[in-house]
C-alpha positions as CSV (number, residue, x, y, z in Angstrom):
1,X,-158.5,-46.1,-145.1
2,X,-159.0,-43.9,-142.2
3,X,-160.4,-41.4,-144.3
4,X,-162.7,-44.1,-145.1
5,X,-164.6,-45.0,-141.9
6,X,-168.0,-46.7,-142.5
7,X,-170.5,-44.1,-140.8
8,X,-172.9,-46.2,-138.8
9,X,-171.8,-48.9,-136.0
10,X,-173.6,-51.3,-134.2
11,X,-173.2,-52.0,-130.1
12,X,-169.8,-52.5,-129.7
13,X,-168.3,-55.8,-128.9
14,X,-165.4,-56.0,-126.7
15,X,-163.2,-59.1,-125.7
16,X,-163.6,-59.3,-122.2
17,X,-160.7,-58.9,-120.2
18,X,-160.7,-60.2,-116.5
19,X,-159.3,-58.0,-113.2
20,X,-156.6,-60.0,-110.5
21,X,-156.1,-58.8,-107.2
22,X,-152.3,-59.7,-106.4
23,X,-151.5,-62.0,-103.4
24,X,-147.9,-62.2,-102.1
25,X,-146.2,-64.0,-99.4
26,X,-142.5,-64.9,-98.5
27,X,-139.7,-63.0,-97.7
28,X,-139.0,-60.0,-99.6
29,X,-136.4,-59.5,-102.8
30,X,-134.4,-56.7,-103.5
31,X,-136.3,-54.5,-106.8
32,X,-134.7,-52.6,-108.9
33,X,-135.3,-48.7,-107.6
34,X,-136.5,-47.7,-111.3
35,X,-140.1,-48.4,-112.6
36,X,-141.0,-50.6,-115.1
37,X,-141.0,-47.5,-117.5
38,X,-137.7,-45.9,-116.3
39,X,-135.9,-48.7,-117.4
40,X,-137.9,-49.2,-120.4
41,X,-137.5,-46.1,-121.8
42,X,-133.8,-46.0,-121.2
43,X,-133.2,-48.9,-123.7
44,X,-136.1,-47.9,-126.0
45,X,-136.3,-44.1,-126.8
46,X,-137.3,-43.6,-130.1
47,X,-135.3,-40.8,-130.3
48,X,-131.7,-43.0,-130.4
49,X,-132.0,-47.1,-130.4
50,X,-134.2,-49.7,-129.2
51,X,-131.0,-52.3,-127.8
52,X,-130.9,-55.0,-126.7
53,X,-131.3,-56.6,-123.7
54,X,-128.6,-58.8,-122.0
55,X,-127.4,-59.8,-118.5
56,X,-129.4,-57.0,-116.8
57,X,-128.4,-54.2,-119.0
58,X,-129.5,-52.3,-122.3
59,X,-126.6,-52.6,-125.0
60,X,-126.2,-52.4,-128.4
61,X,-125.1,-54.8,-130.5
62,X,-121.6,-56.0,-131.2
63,X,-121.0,-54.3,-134.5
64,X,-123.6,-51.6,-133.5
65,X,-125.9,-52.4,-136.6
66,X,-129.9,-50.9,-136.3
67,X,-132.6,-51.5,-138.5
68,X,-135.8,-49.7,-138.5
69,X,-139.0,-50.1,-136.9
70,X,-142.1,-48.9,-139.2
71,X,-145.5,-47.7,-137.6
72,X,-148.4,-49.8,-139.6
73,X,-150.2,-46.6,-138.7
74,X,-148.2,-44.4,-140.4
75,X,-145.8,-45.8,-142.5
76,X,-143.0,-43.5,-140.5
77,X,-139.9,-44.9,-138.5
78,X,-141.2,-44.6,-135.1
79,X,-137.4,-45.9,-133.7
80,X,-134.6,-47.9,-134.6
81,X,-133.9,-51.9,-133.6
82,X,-130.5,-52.9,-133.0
83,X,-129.7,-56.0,-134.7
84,X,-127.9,-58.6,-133.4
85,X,-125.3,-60.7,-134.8
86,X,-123.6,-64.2,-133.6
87,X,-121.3,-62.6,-130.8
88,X,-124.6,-61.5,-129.3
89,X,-126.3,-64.1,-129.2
90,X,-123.9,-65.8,-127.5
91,X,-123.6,-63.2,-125.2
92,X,-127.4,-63.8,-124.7
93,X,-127.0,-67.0,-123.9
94,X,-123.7,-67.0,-121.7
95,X,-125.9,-64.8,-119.1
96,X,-128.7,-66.5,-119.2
97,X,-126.4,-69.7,-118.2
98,X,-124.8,-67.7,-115.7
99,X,-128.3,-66.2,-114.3
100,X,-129.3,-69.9,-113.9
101,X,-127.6,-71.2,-111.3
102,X,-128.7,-68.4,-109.0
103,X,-132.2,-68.3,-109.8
104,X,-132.7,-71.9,-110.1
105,X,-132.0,-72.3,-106.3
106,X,-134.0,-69.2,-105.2
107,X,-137.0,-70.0,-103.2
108,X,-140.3,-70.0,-104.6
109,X,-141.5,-66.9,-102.7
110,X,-138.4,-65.1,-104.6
111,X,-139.9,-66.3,-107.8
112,X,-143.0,-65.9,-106.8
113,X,-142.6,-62.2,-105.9
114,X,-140.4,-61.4,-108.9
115,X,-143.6,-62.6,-111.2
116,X,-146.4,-60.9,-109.1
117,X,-144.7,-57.3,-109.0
118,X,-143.9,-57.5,-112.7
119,X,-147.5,-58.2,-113.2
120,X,-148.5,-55.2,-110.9
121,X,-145.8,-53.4,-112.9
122,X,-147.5,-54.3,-116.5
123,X,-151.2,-53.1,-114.8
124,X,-150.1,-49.8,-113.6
125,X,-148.2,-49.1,-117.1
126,X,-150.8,-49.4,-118.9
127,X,-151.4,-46.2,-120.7
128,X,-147.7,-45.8,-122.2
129,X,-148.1,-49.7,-123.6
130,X,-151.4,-48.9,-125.3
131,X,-150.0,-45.8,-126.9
132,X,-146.5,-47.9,-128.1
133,X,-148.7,-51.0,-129.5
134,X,-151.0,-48.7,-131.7
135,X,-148.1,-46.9,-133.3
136,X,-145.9,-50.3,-132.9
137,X,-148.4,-53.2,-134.0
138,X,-151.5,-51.0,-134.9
139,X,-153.8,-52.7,-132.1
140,X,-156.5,-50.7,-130.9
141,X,-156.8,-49.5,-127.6
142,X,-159.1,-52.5,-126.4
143,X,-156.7,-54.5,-127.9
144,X,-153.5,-53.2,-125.7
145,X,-155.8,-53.4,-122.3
146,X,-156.8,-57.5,-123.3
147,X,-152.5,-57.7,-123.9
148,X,-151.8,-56.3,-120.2
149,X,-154.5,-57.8,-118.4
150,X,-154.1,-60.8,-119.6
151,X,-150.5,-60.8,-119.6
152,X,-150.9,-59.8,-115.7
153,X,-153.1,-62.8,-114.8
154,X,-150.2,-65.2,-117.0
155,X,-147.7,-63.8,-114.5
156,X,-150.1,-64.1,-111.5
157,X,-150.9,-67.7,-112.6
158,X,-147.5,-69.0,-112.8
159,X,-146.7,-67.3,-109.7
160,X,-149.0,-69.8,-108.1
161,X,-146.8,-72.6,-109.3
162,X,-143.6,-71.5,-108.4
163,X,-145.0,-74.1,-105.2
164,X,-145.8,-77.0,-107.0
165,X,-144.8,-80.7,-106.1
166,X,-141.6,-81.4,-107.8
167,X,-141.6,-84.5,-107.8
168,X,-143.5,-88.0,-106.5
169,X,-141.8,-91.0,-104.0
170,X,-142.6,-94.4,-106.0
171,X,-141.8,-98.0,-104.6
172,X,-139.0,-100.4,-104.3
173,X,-139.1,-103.6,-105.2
174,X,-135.8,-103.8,-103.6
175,X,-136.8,-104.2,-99.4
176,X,-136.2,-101.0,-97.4
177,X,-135.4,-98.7,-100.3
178,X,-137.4,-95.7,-102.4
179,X,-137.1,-94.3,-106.0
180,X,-138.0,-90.7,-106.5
181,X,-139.0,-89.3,-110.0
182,X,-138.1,-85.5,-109.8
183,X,-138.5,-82.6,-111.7
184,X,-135.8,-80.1,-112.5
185,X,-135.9,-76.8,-114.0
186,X,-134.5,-77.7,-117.4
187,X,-131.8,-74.7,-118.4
188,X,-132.4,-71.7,-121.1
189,X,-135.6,-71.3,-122.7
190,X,-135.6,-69.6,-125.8
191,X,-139.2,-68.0,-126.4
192,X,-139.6,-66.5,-130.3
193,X,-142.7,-64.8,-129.6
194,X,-145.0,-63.0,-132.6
195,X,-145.7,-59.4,-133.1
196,X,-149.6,-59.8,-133.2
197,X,-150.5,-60.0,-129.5
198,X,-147.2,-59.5,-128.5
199,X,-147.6,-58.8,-124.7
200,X,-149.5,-61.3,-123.7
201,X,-148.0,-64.2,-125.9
202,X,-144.5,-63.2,-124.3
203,X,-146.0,-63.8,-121.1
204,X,-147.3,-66.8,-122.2
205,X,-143.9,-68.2,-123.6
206,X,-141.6,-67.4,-120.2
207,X,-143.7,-66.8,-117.4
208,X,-144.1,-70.8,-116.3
209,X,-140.5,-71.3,-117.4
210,X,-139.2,-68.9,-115.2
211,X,-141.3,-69.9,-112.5
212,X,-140.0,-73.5,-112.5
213,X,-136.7,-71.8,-112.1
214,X,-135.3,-71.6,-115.9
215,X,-133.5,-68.5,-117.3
216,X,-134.6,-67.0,-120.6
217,X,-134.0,-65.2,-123.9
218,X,-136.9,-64.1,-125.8
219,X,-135.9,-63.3,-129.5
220,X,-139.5,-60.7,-130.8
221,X,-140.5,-60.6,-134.2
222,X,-139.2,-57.9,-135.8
223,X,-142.4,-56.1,-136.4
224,X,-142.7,-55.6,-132.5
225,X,-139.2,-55.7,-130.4
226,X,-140.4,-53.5,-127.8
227,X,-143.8,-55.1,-127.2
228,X,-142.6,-58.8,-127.9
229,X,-140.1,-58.4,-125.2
230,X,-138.4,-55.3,-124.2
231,X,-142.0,-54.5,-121.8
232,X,-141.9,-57.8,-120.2
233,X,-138.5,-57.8,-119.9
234,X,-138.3,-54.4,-118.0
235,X,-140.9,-55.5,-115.8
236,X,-139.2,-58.2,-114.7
237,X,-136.0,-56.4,-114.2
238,X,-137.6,-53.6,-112.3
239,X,-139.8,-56.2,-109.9
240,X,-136.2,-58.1,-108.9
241,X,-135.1,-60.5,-111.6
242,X,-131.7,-60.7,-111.0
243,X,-129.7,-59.6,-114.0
244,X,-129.3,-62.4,-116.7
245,X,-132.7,-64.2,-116.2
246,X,-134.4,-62.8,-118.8
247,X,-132.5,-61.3,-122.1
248,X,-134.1,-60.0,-125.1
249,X,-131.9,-60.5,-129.1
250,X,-133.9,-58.6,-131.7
251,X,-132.7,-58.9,-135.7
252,X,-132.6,-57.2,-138.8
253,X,-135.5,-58.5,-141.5
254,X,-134.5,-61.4,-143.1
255,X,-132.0,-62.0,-140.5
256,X,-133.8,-63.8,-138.2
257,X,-133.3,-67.1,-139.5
258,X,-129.8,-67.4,-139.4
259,X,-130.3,-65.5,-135.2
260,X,-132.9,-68.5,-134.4
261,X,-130.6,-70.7,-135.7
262,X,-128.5,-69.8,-133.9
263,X,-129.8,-69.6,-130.7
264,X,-131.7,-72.9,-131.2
265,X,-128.6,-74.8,-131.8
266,X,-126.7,-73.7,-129.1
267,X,-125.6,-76.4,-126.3
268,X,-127.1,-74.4,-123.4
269,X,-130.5,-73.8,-125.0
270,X,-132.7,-76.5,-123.6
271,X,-135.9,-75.4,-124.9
272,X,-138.0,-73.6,-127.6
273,X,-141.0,-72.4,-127.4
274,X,-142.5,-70.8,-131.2
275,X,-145.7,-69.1,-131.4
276,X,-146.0,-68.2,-134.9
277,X,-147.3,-69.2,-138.9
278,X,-146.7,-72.8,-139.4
279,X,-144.4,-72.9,-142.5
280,X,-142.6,-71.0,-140.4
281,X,-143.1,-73.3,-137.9
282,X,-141.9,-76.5,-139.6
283,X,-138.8,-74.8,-140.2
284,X,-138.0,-74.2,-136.8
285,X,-138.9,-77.4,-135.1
286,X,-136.5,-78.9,-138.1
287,X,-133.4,-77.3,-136.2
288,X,-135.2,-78.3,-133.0
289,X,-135.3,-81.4,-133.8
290,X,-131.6,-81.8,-135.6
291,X,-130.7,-80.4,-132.1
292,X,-132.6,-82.7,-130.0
293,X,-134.0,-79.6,-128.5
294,X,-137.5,-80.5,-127.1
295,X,-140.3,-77.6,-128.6
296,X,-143.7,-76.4,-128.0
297,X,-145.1,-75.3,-131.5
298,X,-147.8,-72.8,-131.0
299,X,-148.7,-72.6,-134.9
300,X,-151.6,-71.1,-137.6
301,X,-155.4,-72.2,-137.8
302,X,-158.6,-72.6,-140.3
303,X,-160.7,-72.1,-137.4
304,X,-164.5,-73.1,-137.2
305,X,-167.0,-71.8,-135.6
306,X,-170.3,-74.5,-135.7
307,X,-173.6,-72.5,-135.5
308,X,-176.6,-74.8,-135.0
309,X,-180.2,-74.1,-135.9
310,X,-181.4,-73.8,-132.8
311,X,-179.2,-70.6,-131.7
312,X,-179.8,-67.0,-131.2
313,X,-178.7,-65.4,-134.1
314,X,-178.2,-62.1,-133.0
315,X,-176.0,-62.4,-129.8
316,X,-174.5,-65.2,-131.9
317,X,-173.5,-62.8,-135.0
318,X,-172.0,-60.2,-132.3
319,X,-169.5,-62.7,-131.2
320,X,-168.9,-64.3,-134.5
321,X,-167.8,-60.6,-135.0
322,X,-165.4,-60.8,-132.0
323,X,-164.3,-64.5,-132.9
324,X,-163.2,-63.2,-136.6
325,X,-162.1,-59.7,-136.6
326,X,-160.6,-59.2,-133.5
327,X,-157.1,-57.4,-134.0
328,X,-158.0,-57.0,-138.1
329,X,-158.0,-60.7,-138.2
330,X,-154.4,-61.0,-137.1
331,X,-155.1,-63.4,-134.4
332,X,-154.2,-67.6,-134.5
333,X,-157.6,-68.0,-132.6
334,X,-159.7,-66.4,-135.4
335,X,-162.4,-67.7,-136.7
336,X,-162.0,-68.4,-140.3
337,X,-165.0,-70.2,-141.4
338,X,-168.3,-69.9,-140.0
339,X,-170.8,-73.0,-140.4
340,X,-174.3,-72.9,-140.5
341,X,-177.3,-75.4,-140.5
342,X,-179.5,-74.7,-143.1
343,X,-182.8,-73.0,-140.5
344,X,-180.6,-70.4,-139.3
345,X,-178.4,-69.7,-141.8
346,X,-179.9,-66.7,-143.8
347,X,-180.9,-65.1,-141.0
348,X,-177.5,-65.3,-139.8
349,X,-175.8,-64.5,-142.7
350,X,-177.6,-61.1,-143.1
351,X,-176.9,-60.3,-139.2
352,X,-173.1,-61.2,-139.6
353,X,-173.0,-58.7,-142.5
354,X,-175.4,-56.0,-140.6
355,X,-172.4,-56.5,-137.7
356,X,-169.4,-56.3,-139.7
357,X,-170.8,-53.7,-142.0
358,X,-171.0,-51.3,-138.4
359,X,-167.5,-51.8,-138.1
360,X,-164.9,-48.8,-138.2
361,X,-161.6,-49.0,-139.8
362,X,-159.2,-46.5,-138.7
363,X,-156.3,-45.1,-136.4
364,X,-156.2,-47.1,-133.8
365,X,-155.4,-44.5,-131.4
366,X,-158.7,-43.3,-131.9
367,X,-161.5,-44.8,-129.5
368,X,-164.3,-44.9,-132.1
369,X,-161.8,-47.2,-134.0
370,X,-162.6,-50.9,-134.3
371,X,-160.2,-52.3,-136.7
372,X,-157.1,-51.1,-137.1
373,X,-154.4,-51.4,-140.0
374,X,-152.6,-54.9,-141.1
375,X,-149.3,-55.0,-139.5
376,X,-147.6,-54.0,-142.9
377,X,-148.1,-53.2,-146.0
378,X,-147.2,-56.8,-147.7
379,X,-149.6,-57.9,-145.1
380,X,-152.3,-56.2,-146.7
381,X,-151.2,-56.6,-149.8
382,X,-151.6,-60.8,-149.2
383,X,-155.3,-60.0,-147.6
384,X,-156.1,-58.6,-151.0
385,X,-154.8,-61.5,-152.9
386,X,-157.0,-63.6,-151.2
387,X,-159.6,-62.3,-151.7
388,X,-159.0,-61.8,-155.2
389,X,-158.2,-65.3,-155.8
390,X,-161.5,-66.3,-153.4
391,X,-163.6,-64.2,-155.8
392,X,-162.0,-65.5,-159.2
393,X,-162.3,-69.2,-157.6
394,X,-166.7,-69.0,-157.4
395,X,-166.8,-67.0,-153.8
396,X,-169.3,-64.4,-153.6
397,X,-168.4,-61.0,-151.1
398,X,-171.5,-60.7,-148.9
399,X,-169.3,-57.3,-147.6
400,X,-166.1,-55.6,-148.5
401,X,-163.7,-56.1,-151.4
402,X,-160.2,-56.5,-152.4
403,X,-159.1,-53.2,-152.0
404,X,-156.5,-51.8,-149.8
405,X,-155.3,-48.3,-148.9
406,X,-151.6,-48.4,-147.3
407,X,-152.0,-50.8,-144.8
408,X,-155.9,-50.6,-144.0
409,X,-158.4,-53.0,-145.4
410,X,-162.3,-52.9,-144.9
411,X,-163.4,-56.2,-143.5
412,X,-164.6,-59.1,-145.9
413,X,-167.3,-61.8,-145.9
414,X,-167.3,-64.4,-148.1
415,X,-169.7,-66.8,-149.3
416,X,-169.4,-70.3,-151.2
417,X,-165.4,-70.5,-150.9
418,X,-164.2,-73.1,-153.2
419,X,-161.6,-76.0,-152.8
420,X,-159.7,-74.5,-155.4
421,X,-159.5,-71.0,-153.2
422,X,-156.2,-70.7,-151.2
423,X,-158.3,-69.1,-148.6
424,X,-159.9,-72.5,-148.1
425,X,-156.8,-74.3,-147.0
426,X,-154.2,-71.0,-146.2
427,X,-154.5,-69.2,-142.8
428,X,-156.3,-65.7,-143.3
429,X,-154.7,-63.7,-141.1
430,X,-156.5,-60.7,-141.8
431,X,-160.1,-59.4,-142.1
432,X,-161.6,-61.9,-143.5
433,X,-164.3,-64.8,-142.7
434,X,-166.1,-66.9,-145.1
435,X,-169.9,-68.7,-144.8
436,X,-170.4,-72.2,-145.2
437,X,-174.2,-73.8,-145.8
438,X,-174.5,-77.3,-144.0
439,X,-176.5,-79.6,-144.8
440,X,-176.9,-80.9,-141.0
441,X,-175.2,-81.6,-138.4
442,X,-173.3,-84.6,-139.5
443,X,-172.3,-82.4,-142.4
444,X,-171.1,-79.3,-139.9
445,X,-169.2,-81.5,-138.1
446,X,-167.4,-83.2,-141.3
447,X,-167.1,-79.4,-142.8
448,X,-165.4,-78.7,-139.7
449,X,-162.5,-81.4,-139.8
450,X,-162.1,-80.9,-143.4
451,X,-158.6,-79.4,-142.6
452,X,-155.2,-80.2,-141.7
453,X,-154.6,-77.4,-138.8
454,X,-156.8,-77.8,-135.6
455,X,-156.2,-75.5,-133.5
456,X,-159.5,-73.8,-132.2
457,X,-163.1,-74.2,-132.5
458,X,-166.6,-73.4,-131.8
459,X,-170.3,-74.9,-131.6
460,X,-173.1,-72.4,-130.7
461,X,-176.5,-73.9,-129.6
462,X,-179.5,-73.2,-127.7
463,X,-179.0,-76.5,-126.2
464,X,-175.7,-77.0,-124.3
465,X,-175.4,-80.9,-124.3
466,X,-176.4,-81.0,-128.1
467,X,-173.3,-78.0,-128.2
468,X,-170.9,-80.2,-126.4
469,X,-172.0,-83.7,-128.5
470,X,-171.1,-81.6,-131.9
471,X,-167.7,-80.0,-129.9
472,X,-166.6,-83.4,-129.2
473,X,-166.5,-84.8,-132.6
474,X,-164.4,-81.5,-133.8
475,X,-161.5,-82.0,-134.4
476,X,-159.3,-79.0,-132.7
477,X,-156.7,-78.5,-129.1
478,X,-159.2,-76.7,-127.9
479,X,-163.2,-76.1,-128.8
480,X,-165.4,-73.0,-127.0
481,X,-169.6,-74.5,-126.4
482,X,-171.4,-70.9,-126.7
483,X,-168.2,-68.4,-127.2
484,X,-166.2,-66.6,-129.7
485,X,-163.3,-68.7,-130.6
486,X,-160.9,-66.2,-129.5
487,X,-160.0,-66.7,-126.0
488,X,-158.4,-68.6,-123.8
489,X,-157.4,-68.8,-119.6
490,X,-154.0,-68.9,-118.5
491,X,-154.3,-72.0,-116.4
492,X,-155.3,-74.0,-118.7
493,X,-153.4,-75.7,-121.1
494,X,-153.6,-74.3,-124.5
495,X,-152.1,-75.8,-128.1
496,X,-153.2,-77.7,-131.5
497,X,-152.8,-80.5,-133.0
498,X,-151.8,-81.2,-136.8
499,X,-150.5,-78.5,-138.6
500,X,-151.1,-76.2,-135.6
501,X,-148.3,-77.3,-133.4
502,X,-148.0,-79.6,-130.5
503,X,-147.0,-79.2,-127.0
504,X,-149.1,-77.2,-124.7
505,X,-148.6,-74.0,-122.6
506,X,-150.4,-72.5,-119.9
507,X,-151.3,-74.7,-116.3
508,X,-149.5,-77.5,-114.7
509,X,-149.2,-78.9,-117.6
510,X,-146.3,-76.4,-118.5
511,X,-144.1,-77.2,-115.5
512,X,-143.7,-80.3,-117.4
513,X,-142.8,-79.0,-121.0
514,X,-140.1,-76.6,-118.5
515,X,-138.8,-78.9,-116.6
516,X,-136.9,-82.4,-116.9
517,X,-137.3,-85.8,-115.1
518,X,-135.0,-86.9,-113.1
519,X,-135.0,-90.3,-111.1
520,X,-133.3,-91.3,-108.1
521,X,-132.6,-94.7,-106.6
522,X,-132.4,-94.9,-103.1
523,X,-130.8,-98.3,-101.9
524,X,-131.4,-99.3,-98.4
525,X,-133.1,-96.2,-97.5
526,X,-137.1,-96.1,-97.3
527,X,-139.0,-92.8,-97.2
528,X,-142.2,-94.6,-96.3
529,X,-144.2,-93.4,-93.4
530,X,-145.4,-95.3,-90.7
531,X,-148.8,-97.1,-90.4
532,X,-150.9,-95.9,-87.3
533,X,-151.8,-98.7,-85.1
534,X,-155.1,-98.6,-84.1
């Protein structure tokens, strides 16, 4: 496909990314003398293994199995993935245990510092990441700098809570006593982070966990170990995390089932965080749950994006571009389905396809490139079942088709998609968004809901209040007024509801899901101040 570029593009459309200035304070830590990519590259040369990543230390696994990691780009090995078995993942676990005592009891400045110089470290590294998640994942360069940036201010954020309150003083009824409801950092978090923004969802999975003082293993999808973890993990180790805190298990294909499983039922795991598909998903909050391990399920969308008559269509079609094709598609915030009222609907329609039809598929290493490949082969291989079936099923293709070459795919837009489509109900994940006519409002807003996931959404209006009115009545976690549906903030609470998951991360809110309650009754002691007397 990247023989194939389509000649003519529009103004390009970037996700903005945002810059942090870091702020530290406390008493200093020892750091590891290596940089981030020093100690990267010693447990990830393509040239021998990438290993794993346990109690401070690059190893290889027990039996010393590898399974290879294939460039979406390319279709060539670009390195080879050790792949661990049981003995390793209790090895995982056992320093993670160990590391928590320690770190648990640190002061939050030594937290704090840990998580600000590994964001520093992620910021200044950011050249070497973008070229590994082209070849790795098949992101685009704008892509990589959105996964670092934003990774960065997910480490800066939660190094703002490593001070939180930790607890509240509540009344006695008993005379002269107190009862304190305290948090405590919970244990072991395992964090089973995707390949598709791997960077920043790692971030996203461990950095308010080990902030609140918890110890980690973060298990990568197999279609990015180094990304999904290794990066993160080397930044932490080289900005002072003592050596256990964070550990990172990858596994062979088709192995990771039996690893999760693992991991997830051992005693010392106290939570699981899963961003990822949601059959995928139910699966793992079933052992969760068999565990009585508590979860946050970060899971799959049909996302909507509400486009009212009374909004600009052009600056609307530009970030309906961003909202659907950003990363090929392969984004959980995407927008699937676009919903028009009937006055701006043609006109928008044609400037969606005038937008998308601009669009350059290619190499992502390449700056001109604006989508890059799926993230395998039988990724784009489902992307052209779709819309094969979408077609067959009474959808007509505004732009594109069902044809694949390797692993590229030239974006799609659909219109009329059926019921009896899968797209209609199944979760795209690729480049594809279909148009739906409303009748009116009432009927946007019930298009909108007429799914089970609801995860993300968005209402576009000239009017802001009208915007809000319609946002408020979708049913979604979260909802942009006038924005793409692909972004969020790391202090702010993010997560779905239905088949997208539940739990939240990001924000106070996370010290929460990281932390258990503990109450204390004090008998015969009071922790009440004085009244002033006048």
């Amino acid at each position: 496909m990247a023989a194939r570029p389509i000649p003519h593009r529009s103004a390009r459309t970037q996700i903005p990314v945002r810059g942090h200035q870091s702020r530290r304070g406390g008493r200093s830590i020892r750091r590891d003398h290596q940089t981030g990519t020093d100690l990267l590259n010693r447990g990830t040369d393509v040239s021998t293994t990438t290993q794993l990543f346990i109690d401070g230390e690059f190893q290889n696994a027990t039996d010393a199995r590898t399974t290879p990691s294939i460039s979406p780009v390319s279709g060539e090995q670009i390195a080879r993935v050790a792949a661990a078995g049981p003995q390793d993942v209790d090895r995982a676990v056992a320093a993670a245990r160990r590391a928590f005592t320690d770190w648990s009891r640190r002061s939050f400045q030594e937290r704090r510092m840990v998580l600000l110089g590994a964001a520093d470290g992620l910021e200044s590294d950011i050249d070497r990441i973008a070229s590994k998640m082209a070849l790795e994942t098949g992101g685009t360069r704008g892509w990589a700098a959105m996964n670092v940036e934003e990774a960065a201010a997910t480490l800066r954020e939660a190094a703002g809570l490593t001070s939180s309150a930790i607890g509240e003083v509540l009344p006695s009824h008993e005379p002269g006593s107190t009862n304190l409801s305290l948090r405590v950092p919970a244990g072991v978090v395992l964090a089973i982070v995707p390949w598709n923004a791997p960077l920043v969802l790692a971030a996203r999975s461990v950095a308010i966990a080990l902030a609140a003082g918890n110890t980690v293993v973060i298990r990568p999808s197999e279609l990015s170990p180094t990304l999904a973890g290794h990066v993160l993990a080397a930044a932490l180790t080289s900005a002072g995390a003592p050596a256990g805190v964070v550990n990172v298990i990858t596994s062979a294909p088709g192995e990771g089932r039996e690893v999760i499983g693992q991991l997830i039922a051992h005693p010392h795991v106290r939570r699981v965080v899963f961003i990822g598909s949601t059959p995928v998903g139910r699966q793992i909050a079933q052992v969760a749950g068999f565990n009585l391990t508590p979860a946050v399920m970060e899971l799959g969308g049909k996302n909507p994006t509400v486009v009212l008559d009374d909004a600009d269509v052009e600056s609307t079609a530009r970030g309906l571009v961003v909202g659907a094709f950003a990363n090929t598609g392969q984004v959980c915030m995407a927008t699937d389905r676009i919903i028009a009222t009937p006055r701006i609907y043609d006109a928008l329609a044609a400037a969606v396809v005038r937008h998308v039809g601009a669009m350059i598929v290619g190499d992502p290493r390449e700056p001109t490139t604006d989508l890059g490949p799926l993230i395998n082969i039988a990724a784009a291989r489902h992307f052209s079942e779709l819309v094969k079936d979408a077609h067959r099923t009474g959808a007509s293709l505004l732009l594109g088709d069902a044809d694949i070459d390797g692993a590229y795919a030239r974006p799609v837009v659909l219109e009329g998609l059926g019921r009896e489509a899968r797209l209609f109900h199944e979760e795209a994940f690729a480049p594809i968004v279909s148009l739906q006519r409303a009748v009116d409002d009432e009927d946007a807003i019930r298009m909108a809901n007429d799914t089970e996931f609801g995860l993300i959404a968005s209402v576009v209006s000239a009017d802001p209040a009208h915007a809000l009115h319609v946002a408020s009545r979708v049913r979604s976690g979260a909802v942009h007024v006038n924005g793409p549906s692909v972004g969020d903030e790391p202090h702010v609470p993010f997560g779905g509801i239905g088949l997208s998951g539940f739990g939240r991360l990001g924000g106070v809110e996370s010290l929460r899901t990281f932390t258990e309650q503990r109450t204390v009754y004090l008998h015969g002691t009071t922790l009440g101040l004085p009244l002033l007397s006048d």
